[in-house]
N, C-alpha and C positions, 0 to 999 in steps of 0.2 A: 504494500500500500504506500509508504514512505518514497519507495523508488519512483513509483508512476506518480507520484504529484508533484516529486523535486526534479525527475524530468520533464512536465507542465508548468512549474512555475519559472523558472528561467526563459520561456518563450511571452510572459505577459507581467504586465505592470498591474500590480493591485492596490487599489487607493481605499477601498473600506471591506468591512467584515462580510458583505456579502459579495462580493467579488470572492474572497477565499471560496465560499460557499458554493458558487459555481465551476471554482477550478476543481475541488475536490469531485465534484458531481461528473464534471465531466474526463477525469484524467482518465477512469480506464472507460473504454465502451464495452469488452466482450469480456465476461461472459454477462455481463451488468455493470450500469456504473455505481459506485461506490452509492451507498443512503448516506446523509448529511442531516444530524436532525437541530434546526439553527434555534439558539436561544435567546430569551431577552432580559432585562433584568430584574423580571420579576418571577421566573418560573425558579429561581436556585429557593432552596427553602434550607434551615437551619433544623437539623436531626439531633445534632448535638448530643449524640453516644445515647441515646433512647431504646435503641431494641440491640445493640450488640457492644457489650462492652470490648470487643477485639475483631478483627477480621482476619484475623491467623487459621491458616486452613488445619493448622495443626496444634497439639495441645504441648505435648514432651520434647524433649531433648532431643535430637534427629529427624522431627516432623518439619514439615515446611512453614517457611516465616513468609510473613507478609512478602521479604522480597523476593522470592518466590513465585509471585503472581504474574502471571501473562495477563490476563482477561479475568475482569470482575464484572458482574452484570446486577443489575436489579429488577426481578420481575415478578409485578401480581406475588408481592408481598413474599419474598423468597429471594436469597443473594447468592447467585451460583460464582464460580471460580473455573480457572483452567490454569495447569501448570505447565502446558505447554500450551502453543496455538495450535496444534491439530489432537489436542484432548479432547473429548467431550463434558461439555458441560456439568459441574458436579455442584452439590449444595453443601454450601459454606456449615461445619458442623458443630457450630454454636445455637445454642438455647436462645431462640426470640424471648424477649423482654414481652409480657402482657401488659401495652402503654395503652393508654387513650392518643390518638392520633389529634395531638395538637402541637402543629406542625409553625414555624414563625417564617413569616418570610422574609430572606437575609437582606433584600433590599426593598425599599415603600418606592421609591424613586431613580430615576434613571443618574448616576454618578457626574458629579459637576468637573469640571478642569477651571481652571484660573484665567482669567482673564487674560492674563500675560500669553499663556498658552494658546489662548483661543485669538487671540492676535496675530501670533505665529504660523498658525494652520490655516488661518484666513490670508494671510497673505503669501502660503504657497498655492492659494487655490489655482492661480495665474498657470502654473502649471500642467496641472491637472486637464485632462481631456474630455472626461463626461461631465456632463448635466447630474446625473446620478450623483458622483462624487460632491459636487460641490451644492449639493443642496444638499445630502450627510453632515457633511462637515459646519457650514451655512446654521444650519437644525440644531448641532450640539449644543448638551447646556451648559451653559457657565457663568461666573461670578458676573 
């Protein structure tokens, strides 16, 4: 995966986060392209060690540690592992915590940059080629 988008990005210039988005989508085509699933700043939510106090796939001395881990996933309430990439899928074998699901989310608002900042970025807009990009940048919030 790393190889086929570091050989796509060295052919295009990317000025915001969703431009990566598209590179990724479209580095490989066959046998599919890659899924990309984009975030904003309000979907990260704060768990803060609730249902698993360790993500250690292993318990003893000679079991596997955290660094260890290939691929960690979370789904429908269940965290699987792989310790290698062509593992199959295994569930993480720690005890769920019985919580009540109240969940905080880690940001109310989209993060500000400083004025100074947003001075600097507005004034390499000149550069910049798309429409797209400079109504991103244009958009940001700040001081």
């Amino acid at each position: 995966m790393h190889s086929t988008i570091e050989r796509n990005i060295q052919m295009i210039d990317i000025f915001t986060p969703t431009e990566y988005a598209v590179l990724f989508r479209t580095s490989r085509k066959r046998p599919f392209p890659y899924t990309v699933f984009e975030i904003e700043y309000h979907h990260p939510v704060k768990l803060g060690g609730q249902y698993f106090t360790s993500i250690r796939p292993g318990k003893g001395k000679g079991d596997p540690t955290v660094g260890d881990l290939k691929a960690i996933r979370y789904e429908r309430g269940e965290v699987q592992y792989k310790l290698s990439h062509n593992d199959d899928w295994e569930m993480l074998p720690q005890r769920v915590r019985e919580v009540e699901l109240d969940t905080l989310q880690l940001f109310h608002q989209q993060s500000q940059i400083t004025q100074r900042k947003f001075q600097d970025v507005v004034s390499m807009l000149s550069i910049m080629p798309t429409v797209h990009a400079k109504r991103y940048f244009e958009n940001l919030p700040h001081d």
